[in-house]
C-alpha positions, 0 to 999 in steps of 0.5 A: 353125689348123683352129679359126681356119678353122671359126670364120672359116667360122661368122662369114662364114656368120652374116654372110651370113644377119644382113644385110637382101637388096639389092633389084636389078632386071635388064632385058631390053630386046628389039628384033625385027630390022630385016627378019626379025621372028621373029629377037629381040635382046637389049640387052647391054653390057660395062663398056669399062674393066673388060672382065673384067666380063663381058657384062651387061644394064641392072641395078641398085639399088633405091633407098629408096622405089621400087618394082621398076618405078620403079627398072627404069625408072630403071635403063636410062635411067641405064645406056643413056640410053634414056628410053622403055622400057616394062615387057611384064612382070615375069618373076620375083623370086629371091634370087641369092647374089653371091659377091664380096661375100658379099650376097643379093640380091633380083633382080626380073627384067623384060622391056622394049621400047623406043618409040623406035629406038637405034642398033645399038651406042652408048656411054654414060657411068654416075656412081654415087652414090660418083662412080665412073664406068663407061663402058659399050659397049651392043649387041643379040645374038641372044636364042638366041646362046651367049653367056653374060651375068655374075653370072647375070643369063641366068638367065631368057633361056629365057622371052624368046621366048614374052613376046614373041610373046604381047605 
């Protein structure tokens, strides 16, 4: 028995370091509030059919061929319907261990604003490549808030505040 498990362990681990990392990107799409401009906003969403998913931000794929700005870009249209964002700046690239399926992905990090004026929650309709479609609830919360976004992708929040007022 105890032999089945180390090897089970061994196999899984080999698994992990032979496959190629997933390149993904992650926004951080950010408005100031309406009327008090210190005050910065994050835009989240929550996937309405699979709340247990968690509190997330705009994130996906790299498709072959792009680069991590195309497929930021890309990205939040694809999730937000939001067709005018901008880059500020990237803010980091790390490799994040995704547990659920034993992958390493690559995330480059970026930070958004938008030139044009969303509403304060609105919901949006997602089909992926496989034809599954995700209906997502998106909203602004408080860049300083308690809340905790899923599979890490708070990691970087801490650096929001001094992009933004360097912009």
């Amino acid at each position: 028995m105890f032999r089945r498990i180390a090897i089970h362990i061994f196999f899984d681990r080999w698994r992990i370091f032979l496959n190629p990392k997933i390149m993904k990107v992650v926004a951080y799409i950010t408005r100031t509030v309406p009327g008090n401009p210190e005050s910065i906003q994050l835009l989240v969403n929550v996937h309405t059919d699979l709340p247990e998913a968690g509190i997330q931000v705009p994130a996906g794929t790299i498709e072959a061929g792009e680069t991590a700005e195309v497929a930021v870009i890309r990205e939040v249209y694809e999730e937000t319907g939001l067709n005018e964002a901008t880059i500020i700046a990237k803010i980091t690239e790390y490799d994040y261990f995704y547990e659920p399926r034993k992958e390493i992905h690559q995330r480059n990090v970026f930070l958004l604003s938008l030139n044009e004026k969303p509403k304060d929650e609105w919901e949006t309709t997602e089909v992926t490549p496989s034809g599954h479609i995700i209906k997502l609830r998106h909203y602004w919360i408080d860049i300083n808030s308690e809340i905790e976004l899923a599979v890490g992708q708070g990691d970087f929040i801490h650096v929001i505040e001094s992009l933004v007022n360097n912009e």
